[in-house]
Every structure is written in C-alpha cells, then in structure tokens.
GUSEGU-800099 format. One line per 8 residues: number of its first residue (from 0); their letters; for each residue x negated, y, z negated of C-alpha. Coordinates in steps of 0.05 Angstrom, whole numbers, plus 32768, in hexadecimal, padded with zeros to 4 digits. Layout:
<rs>
NUM	a	X,Y,Z ~ ...
</rs>
This chain:
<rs>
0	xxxxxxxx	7DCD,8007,7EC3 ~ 7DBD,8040,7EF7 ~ 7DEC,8050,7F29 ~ 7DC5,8064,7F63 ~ 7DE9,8048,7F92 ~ 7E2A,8075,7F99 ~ 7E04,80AF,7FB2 ~ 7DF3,8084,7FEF
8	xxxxxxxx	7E3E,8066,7FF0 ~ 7E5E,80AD,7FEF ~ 7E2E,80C9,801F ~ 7E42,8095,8050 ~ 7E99,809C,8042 ~ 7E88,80E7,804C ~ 7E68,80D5,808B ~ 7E9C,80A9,809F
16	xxxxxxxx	7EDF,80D6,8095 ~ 7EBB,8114,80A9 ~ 7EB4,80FD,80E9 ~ 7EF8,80F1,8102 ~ 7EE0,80D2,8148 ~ 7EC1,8096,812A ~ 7EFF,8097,80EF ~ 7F39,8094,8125
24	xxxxxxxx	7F0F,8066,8151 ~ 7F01,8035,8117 ~ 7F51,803C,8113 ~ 7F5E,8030,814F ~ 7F31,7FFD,8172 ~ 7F4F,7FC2,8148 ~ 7F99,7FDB,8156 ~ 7F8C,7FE2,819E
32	xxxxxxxx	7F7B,7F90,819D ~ 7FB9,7F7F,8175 ~ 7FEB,7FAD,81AA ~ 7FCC,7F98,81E5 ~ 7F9F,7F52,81EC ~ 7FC7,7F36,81AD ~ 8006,7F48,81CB ~ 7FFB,7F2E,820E
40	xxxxxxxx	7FD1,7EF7,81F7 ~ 8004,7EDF,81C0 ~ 8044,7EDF,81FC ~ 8014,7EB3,822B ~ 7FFA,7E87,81F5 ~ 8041,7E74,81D5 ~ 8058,7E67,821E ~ 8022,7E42,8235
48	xxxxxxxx	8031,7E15,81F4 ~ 8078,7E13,81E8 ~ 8073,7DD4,820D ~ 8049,7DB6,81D9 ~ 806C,7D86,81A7 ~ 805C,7DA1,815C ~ 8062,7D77,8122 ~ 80A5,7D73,80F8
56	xxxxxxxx	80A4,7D96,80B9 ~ 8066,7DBE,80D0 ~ 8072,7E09,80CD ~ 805B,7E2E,8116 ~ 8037,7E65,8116 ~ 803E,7E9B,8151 ~ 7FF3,7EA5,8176 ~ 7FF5,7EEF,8161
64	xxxxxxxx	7FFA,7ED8,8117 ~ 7FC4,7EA7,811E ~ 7F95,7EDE,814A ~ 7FA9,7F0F,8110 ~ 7F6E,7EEF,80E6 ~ 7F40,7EEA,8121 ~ 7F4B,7F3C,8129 ~ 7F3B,7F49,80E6
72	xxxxxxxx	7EF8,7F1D,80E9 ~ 7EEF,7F37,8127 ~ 7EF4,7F8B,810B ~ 7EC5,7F74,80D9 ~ 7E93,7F54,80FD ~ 7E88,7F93,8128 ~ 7E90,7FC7,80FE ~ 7E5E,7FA8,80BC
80	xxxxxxxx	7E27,7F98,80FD ~ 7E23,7FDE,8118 ~ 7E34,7FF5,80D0 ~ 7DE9,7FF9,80C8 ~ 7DD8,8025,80FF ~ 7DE6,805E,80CA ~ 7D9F,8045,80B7 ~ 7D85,804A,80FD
88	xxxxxxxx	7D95,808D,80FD ~ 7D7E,80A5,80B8 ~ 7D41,8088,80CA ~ 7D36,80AC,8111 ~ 7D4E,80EC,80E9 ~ 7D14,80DB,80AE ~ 7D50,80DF,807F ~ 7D46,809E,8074
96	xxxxxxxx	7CFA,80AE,8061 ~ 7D1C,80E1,802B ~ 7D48,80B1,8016 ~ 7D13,8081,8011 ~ 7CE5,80B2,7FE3 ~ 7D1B,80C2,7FB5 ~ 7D1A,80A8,7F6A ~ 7D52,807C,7F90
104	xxxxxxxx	7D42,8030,7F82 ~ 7D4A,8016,7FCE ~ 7D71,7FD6,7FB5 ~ 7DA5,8012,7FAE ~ 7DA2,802F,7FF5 ~ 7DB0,7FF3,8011 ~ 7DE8,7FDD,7FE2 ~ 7E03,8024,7FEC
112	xxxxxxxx	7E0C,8021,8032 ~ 7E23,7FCE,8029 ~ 7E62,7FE9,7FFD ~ 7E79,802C,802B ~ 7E6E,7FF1,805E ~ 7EA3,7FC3,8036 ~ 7ED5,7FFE,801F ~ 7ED7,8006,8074
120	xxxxxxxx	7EE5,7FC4,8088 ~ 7F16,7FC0,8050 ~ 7F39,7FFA,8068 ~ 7F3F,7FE1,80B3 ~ 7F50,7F97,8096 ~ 7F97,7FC3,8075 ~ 7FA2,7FE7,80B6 ~ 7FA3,7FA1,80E2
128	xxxxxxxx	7FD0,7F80,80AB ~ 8005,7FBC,80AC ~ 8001,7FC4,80F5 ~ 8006,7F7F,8100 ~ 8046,7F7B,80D8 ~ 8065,7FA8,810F ~ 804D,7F83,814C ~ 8062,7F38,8133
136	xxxxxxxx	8028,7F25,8109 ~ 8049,7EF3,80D5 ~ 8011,7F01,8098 ~ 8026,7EE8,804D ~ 806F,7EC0,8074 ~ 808E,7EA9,8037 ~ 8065,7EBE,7FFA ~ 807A,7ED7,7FC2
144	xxxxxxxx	806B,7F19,7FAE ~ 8029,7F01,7F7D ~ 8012,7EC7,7FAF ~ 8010,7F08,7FDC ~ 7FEF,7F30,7FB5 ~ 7FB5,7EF6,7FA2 ~ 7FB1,7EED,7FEF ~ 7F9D,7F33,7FFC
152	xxxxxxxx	7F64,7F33,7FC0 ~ 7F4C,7EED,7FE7 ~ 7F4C,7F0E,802E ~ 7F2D,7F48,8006 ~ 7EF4,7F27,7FEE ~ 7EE9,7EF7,8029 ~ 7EE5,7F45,8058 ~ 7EB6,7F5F,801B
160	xxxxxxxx	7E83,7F2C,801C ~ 7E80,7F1B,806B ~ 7E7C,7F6C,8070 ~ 7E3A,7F69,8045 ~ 7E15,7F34,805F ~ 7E1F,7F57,80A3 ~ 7E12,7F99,808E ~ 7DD5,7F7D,806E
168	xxxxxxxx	7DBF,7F65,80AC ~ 7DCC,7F97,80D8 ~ 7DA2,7FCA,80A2 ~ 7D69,7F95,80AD ~ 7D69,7F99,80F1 ~ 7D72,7FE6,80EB ~ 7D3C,7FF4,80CA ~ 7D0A,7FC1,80EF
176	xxxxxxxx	7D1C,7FD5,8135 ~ 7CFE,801B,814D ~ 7D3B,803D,817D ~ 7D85,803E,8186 ~ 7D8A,801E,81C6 ~ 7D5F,7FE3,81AC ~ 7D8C,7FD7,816A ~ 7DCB,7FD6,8196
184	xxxxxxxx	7DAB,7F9F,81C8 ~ 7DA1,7F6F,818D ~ 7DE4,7F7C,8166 ~ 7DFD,7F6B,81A2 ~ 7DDF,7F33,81B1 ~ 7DE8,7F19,8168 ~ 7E33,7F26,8164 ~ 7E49,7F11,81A9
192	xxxxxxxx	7E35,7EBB,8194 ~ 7E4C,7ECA,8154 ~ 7E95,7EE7,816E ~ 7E9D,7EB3,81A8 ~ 7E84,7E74,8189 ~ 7EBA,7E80,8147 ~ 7F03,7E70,8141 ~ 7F13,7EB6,8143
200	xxxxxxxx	7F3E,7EB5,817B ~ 7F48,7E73,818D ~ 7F46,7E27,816D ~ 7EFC,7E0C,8169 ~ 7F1A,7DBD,8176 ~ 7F0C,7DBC,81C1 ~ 7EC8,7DDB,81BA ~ 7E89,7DAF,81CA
208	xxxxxxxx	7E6C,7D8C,8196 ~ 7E32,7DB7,818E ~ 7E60,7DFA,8190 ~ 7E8F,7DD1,8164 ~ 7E55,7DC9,812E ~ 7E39,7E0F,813B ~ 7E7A,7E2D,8130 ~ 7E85,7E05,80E7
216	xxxxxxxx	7E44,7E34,80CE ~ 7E57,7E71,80E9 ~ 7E64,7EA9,80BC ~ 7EA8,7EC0,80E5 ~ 7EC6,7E7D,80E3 ~ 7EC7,7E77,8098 ~ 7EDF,7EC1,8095 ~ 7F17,7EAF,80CB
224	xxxxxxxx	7F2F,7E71,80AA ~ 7F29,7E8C,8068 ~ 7F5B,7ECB,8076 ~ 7F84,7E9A,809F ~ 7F87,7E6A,805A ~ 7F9E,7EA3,8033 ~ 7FCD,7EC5,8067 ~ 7FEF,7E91,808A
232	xxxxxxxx	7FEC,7E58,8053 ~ 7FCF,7E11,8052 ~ 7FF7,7DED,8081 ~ 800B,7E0D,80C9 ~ 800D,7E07,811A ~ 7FFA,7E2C,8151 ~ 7FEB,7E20,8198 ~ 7FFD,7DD0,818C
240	xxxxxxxx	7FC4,7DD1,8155 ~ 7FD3,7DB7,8106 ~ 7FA9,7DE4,80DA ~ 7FA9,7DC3,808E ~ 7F7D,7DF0,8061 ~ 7F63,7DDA,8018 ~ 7F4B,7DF7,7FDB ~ 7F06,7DD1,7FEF
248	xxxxxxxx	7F09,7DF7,8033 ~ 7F0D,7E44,8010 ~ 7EE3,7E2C,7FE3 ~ 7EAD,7E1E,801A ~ 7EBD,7E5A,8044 ~ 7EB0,7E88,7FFD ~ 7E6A,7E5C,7FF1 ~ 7E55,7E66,803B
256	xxxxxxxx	7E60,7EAD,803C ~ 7E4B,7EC3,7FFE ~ 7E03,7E94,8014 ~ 7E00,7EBC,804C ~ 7E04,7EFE,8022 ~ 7DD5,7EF0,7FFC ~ 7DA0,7EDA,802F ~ 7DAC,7F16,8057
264	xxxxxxxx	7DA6,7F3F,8012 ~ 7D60,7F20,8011 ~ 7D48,7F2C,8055 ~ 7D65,7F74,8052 ~ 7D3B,7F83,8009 ~ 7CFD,7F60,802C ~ 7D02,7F93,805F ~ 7D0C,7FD0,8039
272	xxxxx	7CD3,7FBF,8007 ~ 7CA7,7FB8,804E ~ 7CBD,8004,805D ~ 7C89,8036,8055 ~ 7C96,807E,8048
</rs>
C-alpha cells in the first residue's frame, strides 16, 4: 500500500502552523462567536423564554449550550469550504502542475489535503469545547467519564467526515474555477444557504415547509444534531423546544454524511482525472 499521501498532508500542517496569521485567526474566529454573539445571544434568548412553560422531568438546556453545536458546525463549514483554496493557489503558482506530474497518484493529493483539512477542524472543534466550558457551555452534563470519552470519538467522526465531503468540494470547485476572486464568490454563495437554512443556530420547527424539508438534507443539520446527540444527550429543552434524539436519528445523520462524502469524493476524482498537465 503506497503512502503518497502524507507528503501532501505534511506539506499543508507545515503551511498551516508556519503561518501564524491564519493559525491564531483559525483560533480565534470561532472564540470570538462564543464570547460575544453566544454570550449576548444566549442572555436574550433565555429571557425572551423564561416565560415559556417546559415540560416536567425534561432537563433545560441553556441557548449557549444548544448554539455550542451550531459553532462547531458552523467552524467547520467555513474552514473545510475555503480549505481548498490551498488548491487555488498551487494551481495559479503551477505547483499544482508539479504536483500533478509527480509519480504522485492524484487520488493522493486530494486525500492529502482532505486529512490536514480534518486534523484542522478537529483542532478548532477542541478549542470551542474547552473554551466553551469557561463561558457556560454545558457539553457532556452528567456523563460519566467513558460515555464522555465515546461522545468525543462520535463528535470526532461526525467533524471528520462533514470536513471531507466539504473539502472535497471546495478542491472541485478549486481546481475548475480559473481566479481567486471567482472561487470566493461561489463558496460564498454555496455556504451562506447551507449555514442559514440548518439548525445551527436556531430550531428548524417554525421554518416553512419547503425550508423545513430542505433543512432535513442538509449536510450541517445532520452534523449539528449529531454533536448535539452526543453532547447534550437524547432528551433536552431549549428555547420552549423538546429535542428527543434516537439511535435511528445518529444513525441517519452518519449515513447522510458519509453519502455526501463519498459523492463529493467522486466529483472531486472526476475533476482531477480531467486536469491536464
């Protein structure tokens, strides 16, 4: 079995600690959210809905808690779709036309940039969890010290598999699209639907029916309810809303995001095998 791959995985973890302004901003961005609009945010929501009978017996779970998973999603979702502008740039460079005429299988490349992608977003996922702790953020409330530990592999996985099937995408559109300016026009027009019409920061229950269903495919929603599953348990409130989570329900969100994955894995080798050097 050849190991191509790490070459183009330390390359990129070189690239990524060497560079301290996008290491302390990659820090920073998702703590700035947490101090400031989850803060804020979490004191107005649990006023506005202190009002709001909950059901007896029903554990309730503070808005910061519950926005928590929405952060983490949300970290992830940015940082995997403009992971792959590393590509863009290789590519204006003609490093990527080296790269590309190396012994290198290009399967590799792109599954060496996917994992530096994942050992990122796993890193920021830590830093919201232990900052979180300090600001109010109730994660693993009750657990034992193995249920906590088998949550964090779950949330683990969940942020490893949603970070390639973005990264994937993002190195499609990378390597399809001919400038800078153009590739961030489209990743942001892809993630802005994507982050808005999920339960990232908010229930989905009074959306429209058609945002409703929309929302029930999307690749953030299954992330977000699946680190909420694991991190908050099966059976919570928040915000007046009774959240019961089932095996069948992780179950779905791991199926739907590892289908996703694996389609973008697809269009991503389509591409590359369409690149000429």
């Amino acid at each position: 079995m050849s190991f191509e791959f790490r070459a183009i995985y330390w390359r990129e973890m070189l690239k990524y600690f060497r560079y301290k302004s996008v290491l302390i901003t990659s820090m920073i961005q998702p703590i700035m959210w947490l101090a400031f609009f989850g803060l804020a945010m979490s004191d107005s929501f649990d006023k506005l809905t202190s009002f709001v009978p909950n059901e007896p017996g029903v554990p309730v779970v503070k808005y910061i808690t519950y926005m928590g998973a929405g952060i983490i999603a949300m970290d992830v979702l940015f940082s995997s779709l403009f992971g792959g502008t590393t590509l863009m740039f290789d590519k204006k460079f003609s490093l990527l036309r080296e790269t590309l005429a190396s012994p290198v299988p290009r399967s590799h490349i792109i599954l060496g940039v996917g994992l530096s992608g994942v050992t990122k977003a796993l890193f920021q996922t830590f830093i919201i969890i232990g900052f979180g702790k300090l600001v109010g953020m109730e994660f693993f409330k009750g657990y034992t010290l193995i249920e906590t530990l088998i949550a964090i592999v779950g949330i683990m996985l969940l942020v490893s598999i949603f970070t390639l099937g973005f990264l994937f995408l993002s190195g499609s559109i990378a390597i399809t699209v001919e400038n800078p300016e153009g590739m961030q026009s489209i990743l942001t027009l892809v993630s802005m639907p994507i982050f808005f019409v999920s339960n990232a920061l908010y229930p989905i229950d009074g959306f429209p029916t058609i945002l409703k269903v929309l929302s029930m495919f999307n690749p953030l929603t299954l992330l977000a309810g699946g680190i909420r599953y694991f991190a908050l348990g099966t059976d919570f409130s928040v915000m007046g809303t009774h959240y019961i989570y089932t095996p069948v329900d992780i179950v779905v969100s791991f199926l739907g995001l590892i289908f996703f994955a694996l389609v973008m894995l697809s269009a991503a080798m389509w591409r590359f095998n369409k690149v000429d050097i």
